[in-house]
PAZAPA-4460 file (N, C-alpha, C; in steps of 0.05 Angstrom, whole numbers, plus 32768, in hexadecimal, padded with zeros to 4 digits):
% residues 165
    n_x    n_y    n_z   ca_x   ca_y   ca_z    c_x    c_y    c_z   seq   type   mol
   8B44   858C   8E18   8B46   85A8   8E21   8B5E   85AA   8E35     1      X     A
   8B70   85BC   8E2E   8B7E   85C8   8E42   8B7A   85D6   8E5C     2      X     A
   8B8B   85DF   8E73   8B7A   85EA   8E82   8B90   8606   8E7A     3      X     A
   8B88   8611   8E60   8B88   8628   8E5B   8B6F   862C   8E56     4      X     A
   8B57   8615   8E51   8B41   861B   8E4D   8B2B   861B   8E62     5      X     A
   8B35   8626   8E7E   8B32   861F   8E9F   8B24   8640   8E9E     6      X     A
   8B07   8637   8E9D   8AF5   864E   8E9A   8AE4   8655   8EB2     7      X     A
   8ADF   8673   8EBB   8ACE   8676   8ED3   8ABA   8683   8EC4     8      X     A
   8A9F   8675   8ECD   8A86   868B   8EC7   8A78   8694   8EE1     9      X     A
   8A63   86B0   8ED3   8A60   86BC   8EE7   8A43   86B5   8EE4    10      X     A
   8A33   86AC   8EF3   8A18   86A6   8EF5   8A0B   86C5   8F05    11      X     A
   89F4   86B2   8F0A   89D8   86C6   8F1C   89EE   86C5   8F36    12      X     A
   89FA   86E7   8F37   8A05   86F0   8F4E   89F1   8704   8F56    13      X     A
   89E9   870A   8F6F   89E0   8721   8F7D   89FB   873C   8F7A    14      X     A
   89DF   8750   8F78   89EE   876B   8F6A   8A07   8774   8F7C    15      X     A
   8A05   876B   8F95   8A1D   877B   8FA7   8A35   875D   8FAA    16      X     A
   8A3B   8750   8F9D   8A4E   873D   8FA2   8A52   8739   8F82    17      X     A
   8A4F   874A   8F70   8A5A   8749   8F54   8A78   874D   8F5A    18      X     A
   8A86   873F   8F47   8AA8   8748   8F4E   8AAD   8758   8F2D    19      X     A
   8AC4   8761   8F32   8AD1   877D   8F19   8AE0   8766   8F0A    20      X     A
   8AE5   877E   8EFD   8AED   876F   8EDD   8B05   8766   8EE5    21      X     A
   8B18   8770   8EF8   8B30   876C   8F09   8B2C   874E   8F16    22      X     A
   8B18   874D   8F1E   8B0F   872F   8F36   8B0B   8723   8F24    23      X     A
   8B00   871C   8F05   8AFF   8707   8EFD   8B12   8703   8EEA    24      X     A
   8B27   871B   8EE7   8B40   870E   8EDB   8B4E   86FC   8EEE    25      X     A
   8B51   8707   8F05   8B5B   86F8   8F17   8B51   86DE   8F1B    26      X     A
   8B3E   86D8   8F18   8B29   86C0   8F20   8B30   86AE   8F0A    27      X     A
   8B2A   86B5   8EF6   8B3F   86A4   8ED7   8B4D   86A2   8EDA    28      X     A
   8B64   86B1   8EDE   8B80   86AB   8EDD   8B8C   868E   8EF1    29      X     A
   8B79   8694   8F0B   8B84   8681   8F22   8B75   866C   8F14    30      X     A
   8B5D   8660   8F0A   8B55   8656   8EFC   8B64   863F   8EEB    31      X     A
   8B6E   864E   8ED9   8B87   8646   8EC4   8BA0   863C   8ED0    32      X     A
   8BAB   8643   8EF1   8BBC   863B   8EFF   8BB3   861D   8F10    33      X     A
   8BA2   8617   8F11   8B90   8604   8F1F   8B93   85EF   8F15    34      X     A
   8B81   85FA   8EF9   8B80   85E8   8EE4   8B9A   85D5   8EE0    35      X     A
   8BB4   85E9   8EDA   8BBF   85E2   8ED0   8BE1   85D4   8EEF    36      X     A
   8BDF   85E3   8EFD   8BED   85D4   8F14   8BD9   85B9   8F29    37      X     A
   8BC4   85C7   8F2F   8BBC   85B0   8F42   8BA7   859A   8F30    38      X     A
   8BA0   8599   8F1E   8B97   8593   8F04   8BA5   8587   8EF3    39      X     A
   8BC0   8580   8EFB   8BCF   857C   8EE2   8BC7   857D   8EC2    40      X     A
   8BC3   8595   8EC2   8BBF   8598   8EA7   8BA1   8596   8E9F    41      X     A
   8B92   859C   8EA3   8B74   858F   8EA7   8B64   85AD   8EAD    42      X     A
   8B57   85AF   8E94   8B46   85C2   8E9E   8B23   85BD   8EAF    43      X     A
   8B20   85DA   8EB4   8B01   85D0   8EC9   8AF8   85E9   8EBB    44      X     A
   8AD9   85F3   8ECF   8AC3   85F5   8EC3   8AC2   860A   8EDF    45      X     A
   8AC0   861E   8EED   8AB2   862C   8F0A   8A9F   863C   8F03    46      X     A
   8A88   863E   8F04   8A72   8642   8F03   8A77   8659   8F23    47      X     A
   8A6E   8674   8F24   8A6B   8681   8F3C   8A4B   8688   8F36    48      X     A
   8A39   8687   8F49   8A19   868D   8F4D   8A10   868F   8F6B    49      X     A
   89EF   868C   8F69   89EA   8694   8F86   89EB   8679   8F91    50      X     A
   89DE   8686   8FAD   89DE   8671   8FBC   89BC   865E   8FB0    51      X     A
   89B0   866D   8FA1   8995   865E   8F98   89A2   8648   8F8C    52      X     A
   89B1   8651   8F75   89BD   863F   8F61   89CB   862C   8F75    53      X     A
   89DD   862F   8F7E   89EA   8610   8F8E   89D7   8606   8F9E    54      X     A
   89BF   8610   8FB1   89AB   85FD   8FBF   899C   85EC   8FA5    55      X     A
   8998   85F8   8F8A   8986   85E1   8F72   8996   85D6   8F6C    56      X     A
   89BA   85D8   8F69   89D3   85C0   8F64   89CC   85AB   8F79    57      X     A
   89D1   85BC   8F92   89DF   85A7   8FA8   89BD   8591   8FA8    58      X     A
   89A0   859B   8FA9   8987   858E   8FAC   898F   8576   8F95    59      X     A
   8992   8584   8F7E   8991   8570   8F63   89A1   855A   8F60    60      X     A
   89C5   855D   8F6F   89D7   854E   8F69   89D9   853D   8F84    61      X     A
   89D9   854F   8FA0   89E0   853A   8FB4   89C4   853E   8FC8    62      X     A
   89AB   8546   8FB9   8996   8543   8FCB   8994   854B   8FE6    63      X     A
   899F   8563   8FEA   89AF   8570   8FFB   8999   8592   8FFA    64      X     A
   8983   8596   900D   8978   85B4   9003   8982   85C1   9011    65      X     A
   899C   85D2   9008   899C   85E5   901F   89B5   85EF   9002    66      X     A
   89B9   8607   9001   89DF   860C   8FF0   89E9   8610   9004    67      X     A
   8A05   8603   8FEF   8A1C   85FC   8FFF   8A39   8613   8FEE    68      X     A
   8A4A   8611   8FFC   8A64   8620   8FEB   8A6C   8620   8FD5    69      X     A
   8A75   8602   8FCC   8A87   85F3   8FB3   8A78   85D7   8FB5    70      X     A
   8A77   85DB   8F8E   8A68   85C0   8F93   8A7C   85B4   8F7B    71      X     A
   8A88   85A0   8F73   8A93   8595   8F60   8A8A   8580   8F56    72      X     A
   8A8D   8580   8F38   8A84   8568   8F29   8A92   855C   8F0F    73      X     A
   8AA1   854A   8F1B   8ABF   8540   8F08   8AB3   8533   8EEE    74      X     A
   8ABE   853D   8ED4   8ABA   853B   8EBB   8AC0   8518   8EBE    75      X     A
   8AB4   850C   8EA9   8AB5   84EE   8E9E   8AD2   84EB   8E8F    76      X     A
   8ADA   8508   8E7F   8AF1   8503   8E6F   8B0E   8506   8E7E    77      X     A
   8B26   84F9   8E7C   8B3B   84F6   8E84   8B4A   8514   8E81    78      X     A
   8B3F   851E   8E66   8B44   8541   8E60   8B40   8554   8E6C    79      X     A
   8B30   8550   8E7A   8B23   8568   8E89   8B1D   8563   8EAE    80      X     A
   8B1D   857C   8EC0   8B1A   856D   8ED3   8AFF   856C   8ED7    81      X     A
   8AED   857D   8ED2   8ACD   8580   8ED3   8AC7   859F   8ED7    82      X     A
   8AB6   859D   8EEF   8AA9   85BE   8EEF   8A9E   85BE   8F11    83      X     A
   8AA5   85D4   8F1A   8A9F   85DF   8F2E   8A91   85F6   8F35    84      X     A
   8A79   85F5   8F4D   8A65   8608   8F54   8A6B   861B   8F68    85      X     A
   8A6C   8636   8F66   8A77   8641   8F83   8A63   8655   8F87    86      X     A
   8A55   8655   8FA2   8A3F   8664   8FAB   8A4B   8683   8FB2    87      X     A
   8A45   8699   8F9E   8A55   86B5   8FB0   8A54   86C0   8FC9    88      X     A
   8A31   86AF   8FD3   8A28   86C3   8FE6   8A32   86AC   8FFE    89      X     A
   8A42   868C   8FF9   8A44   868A   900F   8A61   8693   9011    90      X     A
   8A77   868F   8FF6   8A8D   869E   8FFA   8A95   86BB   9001    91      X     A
   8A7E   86C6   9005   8A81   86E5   900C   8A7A   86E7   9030    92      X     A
   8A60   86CF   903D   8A60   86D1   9052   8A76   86BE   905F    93      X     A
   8A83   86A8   9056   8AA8   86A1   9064   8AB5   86B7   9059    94      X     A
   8AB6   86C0   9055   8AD0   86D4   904D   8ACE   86E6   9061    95      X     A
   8AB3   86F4   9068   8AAF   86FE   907E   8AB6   86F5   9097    96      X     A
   8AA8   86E4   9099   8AAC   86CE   90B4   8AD3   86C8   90B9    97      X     A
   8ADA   86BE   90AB   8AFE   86BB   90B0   8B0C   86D3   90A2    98      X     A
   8AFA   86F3   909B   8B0F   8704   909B   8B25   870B   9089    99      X     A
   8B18   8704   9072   8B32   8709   905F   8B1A   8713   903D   100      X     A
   8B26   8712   9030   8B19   871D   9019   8B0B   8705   900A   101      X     A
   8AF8   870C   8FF7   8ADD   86F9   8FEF   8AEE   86ED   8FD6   102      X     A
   8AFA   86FC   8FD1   8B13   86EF   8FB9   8B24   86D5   8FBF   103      X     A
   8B32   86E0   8FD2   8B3A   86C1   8FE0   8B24   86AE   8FE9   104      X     A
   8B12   86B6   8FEF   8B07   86A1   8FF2   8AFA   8691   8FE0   105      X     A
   8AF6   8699   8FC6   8AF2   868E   8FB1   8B00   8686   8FA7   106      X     A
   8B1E   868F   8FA6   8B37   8673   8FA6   8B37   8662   8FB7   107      X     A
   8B2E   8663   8FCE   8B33   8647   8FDE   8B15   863B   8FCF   108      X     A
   8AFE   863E   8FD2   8AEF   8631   8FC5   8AF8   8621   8FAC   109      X     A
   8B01   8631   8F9B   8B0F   862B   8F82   8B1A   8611   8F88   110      X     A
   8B2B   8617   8F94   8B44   8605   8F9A   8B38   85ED   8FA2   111      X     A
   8B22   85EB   8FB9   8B17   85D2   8FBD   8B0F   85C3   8FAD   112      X     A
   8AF9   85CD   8FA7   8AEC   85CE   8F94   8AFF   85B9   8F73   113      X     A
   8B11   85C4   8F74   8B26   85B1   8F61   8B33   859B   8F6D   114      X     A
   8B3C   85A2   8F84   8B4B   858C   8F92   8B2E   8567   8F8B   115      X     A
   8B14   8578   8F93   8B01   8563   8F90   8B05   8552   8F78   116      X     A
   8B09   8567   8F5F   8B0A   855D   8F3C   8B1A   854D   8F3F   117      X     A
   8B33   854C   8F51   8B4E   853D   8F49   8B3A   851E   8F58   118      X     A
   8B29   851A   8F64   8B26   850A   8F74   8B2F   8503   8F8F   119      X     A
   8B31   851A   8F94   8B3A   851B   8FB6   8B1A   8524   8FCB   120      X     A
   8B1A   8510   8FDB   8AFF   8518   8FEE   8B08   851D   900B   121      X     A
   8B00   852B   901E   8B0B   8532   9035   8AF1   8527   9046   122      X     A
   8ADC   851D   9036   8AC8   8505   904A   8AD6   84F2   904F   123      X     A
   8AEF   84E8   9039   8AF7   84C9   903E   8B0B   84CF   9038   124      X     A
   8B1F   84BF   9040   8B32   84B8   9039   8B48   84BB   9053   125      X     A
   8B5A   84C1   9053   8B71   84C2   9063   8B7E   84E1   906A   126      X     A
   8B6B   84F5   9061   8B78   8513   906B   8B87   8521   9053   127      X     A
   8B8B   850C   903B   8B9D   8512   9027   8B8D   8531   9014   128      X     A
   8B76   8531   9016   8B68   854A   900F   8B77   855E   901E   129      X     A
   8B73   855F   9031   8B7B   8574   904E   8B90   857A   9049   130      X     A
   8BAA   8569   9047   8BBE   8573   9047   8BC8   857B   9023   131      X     A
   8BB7   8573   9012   8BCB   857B   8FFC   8BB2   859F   8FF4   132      X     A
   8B9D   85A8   9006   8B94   85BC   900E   8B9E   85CF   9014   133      X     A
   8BAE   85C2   902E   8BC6   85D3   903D   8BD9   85DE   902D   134      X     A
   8BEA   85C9   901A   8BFA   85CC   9004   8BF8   85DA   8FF7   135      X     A
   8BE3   85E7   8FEB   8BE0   85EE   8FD4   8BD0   860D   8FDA   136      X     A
   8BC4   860C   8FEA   8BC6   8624   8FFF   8BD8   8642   9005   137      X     A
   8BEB   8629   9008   8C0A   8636   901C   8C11   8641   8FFB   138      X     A
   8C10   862A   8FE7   8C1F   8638   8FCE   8C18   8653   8FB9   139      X     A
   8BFB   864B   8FC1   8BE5   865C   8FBD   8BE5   867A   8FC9   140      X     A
   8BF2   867A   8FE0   8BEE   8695   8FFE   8BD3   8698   900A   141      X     A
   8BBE   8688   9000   8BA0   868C   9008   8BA5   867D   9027   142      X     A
   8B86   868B   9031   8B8A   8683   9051   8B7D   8667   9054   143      X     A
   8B7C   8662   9070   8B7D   8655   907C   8B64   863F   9068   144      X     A
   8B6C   8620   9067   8B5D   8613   9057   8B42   8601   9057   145      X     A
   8B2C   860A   9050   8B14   8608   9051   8B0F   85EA   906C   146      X     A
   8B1D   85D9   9062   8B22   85BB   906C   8B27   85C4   9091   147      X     A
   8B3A   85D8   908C   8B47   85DF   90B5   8B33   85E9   90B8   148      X     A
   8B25   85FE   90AE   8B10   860F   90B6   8AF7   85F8   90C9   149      X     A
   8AF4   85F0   90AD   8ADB   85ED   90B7   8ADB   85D1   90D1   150      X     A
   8AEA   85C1   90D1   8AF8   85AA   90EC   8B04   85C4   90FE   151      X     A
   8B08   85D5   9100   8B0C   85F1   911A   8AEA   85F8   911D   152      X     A
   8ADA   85FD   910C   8AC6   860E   9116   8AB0   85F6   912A   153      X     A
   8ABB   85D6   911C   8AA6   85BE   912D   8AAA   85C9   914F   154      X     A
   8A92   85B3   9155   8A9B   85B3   9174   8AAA   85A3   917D   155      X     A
   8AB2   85A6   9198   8ABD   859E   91A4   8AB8   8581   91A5   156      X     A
   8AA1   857B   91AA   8A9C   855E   91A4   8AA6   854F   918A   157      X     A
   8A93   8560   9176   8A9E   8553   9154   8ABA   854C   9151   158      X     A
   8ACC   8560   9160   8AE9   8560   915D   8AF6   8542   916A   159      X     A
   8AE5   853D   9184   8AF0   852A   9195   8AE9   850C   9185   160      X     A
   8AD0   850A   917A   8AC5   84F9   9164   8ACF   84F1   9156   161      X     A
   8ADA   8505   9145   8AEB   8505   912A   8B0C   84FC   9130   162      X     A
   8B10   84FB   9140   8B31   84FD   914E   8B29   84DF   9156   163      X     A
   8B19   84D1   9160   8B0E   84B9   9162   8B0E   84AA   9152   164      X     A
   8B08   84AF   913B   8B01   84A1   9127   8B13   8498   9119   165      X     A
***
């Protein structure tokens, strides 16, 4: 599969966070750009639903009860990059929270969310998630990247911890 074949579905959304026929061209289209720039060529799978649906992913896959944002799960084949989960109702309450539109913020989800398929983790490794985030971000025009966000919103301690480590 190509990632001309870099498909978004629309699951069990709550009635007031449905997006227009406008938002999910848009949502494909960036999709098919993902796929095909940060993906090299590699299509994926984004699944948008509630937050029910990602707390029975996140319980089922990382034993985890609570939903979470973006959940990714990299295909076996070299063809494809896999498929990704994005919760609306928590992308609609960050979008609120940092102030910008629910659209972008389902591109930055997006975007993580793929960065993960490529095999990039921002639990481990050396920051190399973070910054090719930043990258692709900036190229992108979407705001500020999920990765800064959320190391800004820790505390003050976590911060001092983490800078430790």
């Amino acid at each position: 599969m190509t990632s001309s074949g870099s498909t978004v579905l629309f699951g069990a959304i709550p009635a007031h966070l449905k997006l227009s026929a406008v938002e999910k061209r848009v949502l494909g289209q960036f999709a098919n750009v993902l796929g095909r720039r940060v993906g090299d060529s590699r299509a994926f799978v984004c699944l948008l639903a509630d937050d029910a649906y990602l707390r029975q992913l996140n319980s089922s896959f990382l034993s985890n009860d609570y939903p979470t944002d973006v959940l990714s799960f990299p295909s076996v084949s070299t063809n494809e990059l896999g498929e990704i989960a994005i919760s609306m109702e928590r992308a609609a309450a960050q979008a609120a929270e940092f102030g910008h539109p629910c659209l972008d913020e389902i591109r930055i989800l997006m975007l993580h969310g793929v960065l993960h398929l490529t095999g990039l983790d921002h639990q481990t490794g050396d920051g190399k998630m973070a910054r090719e985030e930043k990258r692709w971000r900036a190229e992108f025009s979407l705001p500020e990247t999920l990765i800064a966000r959320t190391y800004r919103r820790a505390s003050p301690a976590a911060k001092l911890k983490k800078g430790a480590a």
